[in-house]
C-alpha positions in Angstrom: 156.7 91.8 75.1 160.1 93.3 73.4 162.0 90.0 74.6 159.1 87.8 73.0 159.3 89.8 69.8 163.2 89.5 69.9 162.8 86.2 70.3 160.4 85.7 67.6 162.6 87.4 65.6 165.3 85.4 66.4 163.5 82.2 65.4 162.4 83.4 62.2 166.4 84.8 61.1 167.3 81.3 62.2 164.6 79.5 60.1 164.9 81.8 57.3 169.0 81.3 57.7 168.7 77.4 57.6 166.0 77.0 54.7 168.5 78.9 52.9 171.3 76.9 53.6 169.5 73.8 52.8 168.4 75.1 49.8 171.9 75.8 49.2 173.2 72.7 49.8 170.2 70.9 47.7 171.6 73.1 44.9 175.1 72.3 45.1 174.1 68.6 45.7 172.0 68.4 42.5 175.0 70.9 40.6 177.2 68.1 41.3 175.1 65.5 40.4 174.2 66.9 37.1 178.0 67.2 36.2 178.8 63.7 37.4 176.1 62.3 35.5 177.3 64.3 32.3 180.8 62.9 32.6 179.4 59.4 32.9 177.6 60.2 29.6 180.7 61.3 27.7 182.4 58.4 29.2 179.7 55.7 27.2 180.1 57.8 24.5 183.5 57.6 23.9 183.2 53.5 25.1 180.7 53.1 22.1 182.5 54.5 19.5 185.8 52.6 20.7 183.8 49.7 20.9 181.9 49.9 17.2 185.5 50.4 15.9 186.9 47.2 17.4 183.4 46.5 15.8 184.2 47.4 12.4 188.0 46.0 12.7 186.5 42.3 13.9 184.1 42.1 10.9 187.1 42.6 8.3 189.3 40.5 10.3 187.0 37.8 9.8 185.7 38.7 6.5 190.1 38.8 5.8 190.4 35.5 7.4 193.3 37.0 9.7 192.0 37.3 13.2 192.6 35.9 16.4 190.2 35.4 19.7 191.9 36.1 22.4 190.2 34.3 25.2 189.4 35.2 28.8 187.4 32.2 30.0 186.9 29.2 28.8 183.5 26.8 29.1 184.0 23.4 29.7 181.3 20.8 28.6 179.7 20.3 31.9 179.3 24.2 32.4 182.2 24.6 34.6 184.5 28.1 33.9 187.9 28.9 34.4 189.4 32.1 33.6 192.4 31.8 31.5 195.1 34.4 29.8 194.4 35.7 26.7 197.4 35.2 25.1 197.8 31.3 25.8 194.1 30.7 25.4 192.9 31.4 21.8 191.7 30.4 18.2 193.7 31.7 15.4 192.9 31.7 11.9 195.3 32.8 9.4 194.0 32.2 5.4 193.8 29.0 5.1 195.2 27.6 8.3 193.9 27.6 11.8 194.7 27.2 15.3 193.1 26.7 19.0 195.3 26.7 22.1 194.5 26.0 25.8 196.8 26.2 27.8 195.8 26.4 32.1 198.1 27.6 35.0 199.2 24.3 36.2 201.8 22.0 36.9 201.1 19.7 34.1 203.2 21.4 31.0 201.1 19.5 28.8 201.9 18.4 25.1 202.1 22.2 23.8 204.8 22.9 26.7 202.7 25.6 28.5 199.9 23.5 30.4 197.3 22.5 27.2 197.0 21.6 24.4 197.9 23.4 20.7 196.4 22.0 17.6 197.1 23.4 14.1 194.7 22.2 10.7 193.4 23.4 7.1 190.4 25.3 7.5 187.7 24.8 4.7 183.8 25.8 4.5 184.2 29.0 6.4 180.5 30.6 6.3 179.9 33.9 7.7 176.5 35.7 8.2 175.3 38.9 10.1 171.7 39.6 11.2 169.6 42.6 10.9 170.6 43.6 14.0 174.5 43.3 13.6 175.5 40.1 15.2 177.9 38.1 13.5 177.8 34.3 13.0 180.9 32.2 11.5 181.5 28.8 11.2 184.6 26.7 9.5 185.9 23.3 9.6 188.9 22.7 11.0 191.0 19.3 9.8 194.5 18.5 10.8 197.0 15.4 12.6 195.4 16.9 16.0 192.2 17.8 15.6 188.8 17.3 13.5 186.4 19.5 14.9 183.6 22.4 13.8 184.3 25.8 15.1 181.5 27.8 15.6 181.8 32.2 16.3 178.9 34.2 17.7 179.9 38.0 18.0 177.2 40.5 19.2 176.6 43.3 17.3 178.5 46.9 18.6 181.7 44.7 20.1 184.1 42.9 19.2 183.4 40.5 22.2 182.7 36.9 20.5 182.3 33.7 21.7 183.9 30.7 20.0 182.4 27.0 20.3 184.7 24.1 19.0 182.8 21.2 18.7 185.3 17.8 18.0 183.9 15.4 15.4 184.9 12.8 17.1 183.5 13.3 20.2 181.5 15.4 22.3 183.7 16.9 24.2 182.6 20.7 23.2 185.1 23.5 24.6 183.8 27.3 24.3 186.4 29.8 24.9 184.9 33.9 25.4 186.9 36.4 24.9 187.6 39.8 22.3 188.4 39.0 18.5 191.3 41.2 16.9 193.2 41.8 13.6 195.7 39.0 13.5 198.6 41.7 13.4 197.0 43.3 16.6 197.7 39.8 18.8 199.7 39.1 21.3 199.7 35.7 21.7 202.1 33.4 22.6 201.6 29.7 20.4 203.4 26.5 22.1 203.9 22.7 20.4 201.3 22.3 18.4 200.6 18.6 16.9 
């Protein structure tokens, strides 16, 4: 009777020993949790208020007319992407005057000297409008030796992430180019031969 006693005993230090330990662990699990889910937290945070700055910055970029998208893909008129470097790829407007480079990682130098195309105009008609909801819509005509075309800027509300549509008058051959727009004194870009 004494061993089955001991042994009962035994059994319930052991059970009592690992329900502890498991509670334990559970706590230390859910500890850990807690803390990375609170420095995920004041990570968005501090994303959201960096982001409704480059916000803030866009809007009187555009509102300055001195601003530059930088693209990072491009949208062909059949739908087909290609990811491109921001600082050949882009649609510039300073005052008066405006500019949209391409310019793809190939052999083909292309007229501009970098592998697309750079075309320079007189802007005229620029419109701008934002919703209720803070998204930002811009249009301006765009009239030079090069190019004849309608530029079109969507930019959602909270970012300064913007996506530009240049629409050829001449043709259909619409190009959309995605990418961040920035103070024009902010860019890095590098401009080739432009017509």
């Amino acid at each position: 009777m004494k061993k089955f006693i001991a042994l009962l005993a035994l059994v319930l230090v052991s059970a009592s020993t690992m329900m502890y330990a498991q509670s334990d662990a559970a706590a230390r699990r859910a500890e850990r949790k807690a803390q990375r889910d609170a420095e995920r937290a004041k990570l968005r945070a501090e994303e959201q208020v960096q982001d409704m700055a480059s916000y803030q910055e866009a809007i009187q970029a555009l509102k300055n007319k001195q601003f530059v998208l930088e693209a990072n893909q491009v949208v062909f008129k059949n739908g087909m992407t290609a990811f491109v470097t921001p600082n050949t790829n882009f649609v510039l407007m300073n005052g008066n005057r405006a500019t949209v480079q391409t310019a793809f990682n190939t052999s083909y130098p292309g007229p501009n000297g970098i592998g697309g195309v750079t075309v320079d105009g007189n802007s005229a008609d620029v419109k701008m409008n934002i919703d209720k909801k803070g998204n930002v819509f811009c249009s301006f005509n765009v009239q030079g030796i090069g190019i004849s075309a309608q530029v079109f800027i969507n930019m959602s509300s909270g970012s300064n992430n913007a996506s530009v549509t240049v629409s050829p008058n001449f043709n259909n051959n619409n190009l959309t180019l995605n990418g961040n727009i920035i103070p024009l004194n902010q860019s890095n870009i590098f401009k080739g031969r432009s017509w």
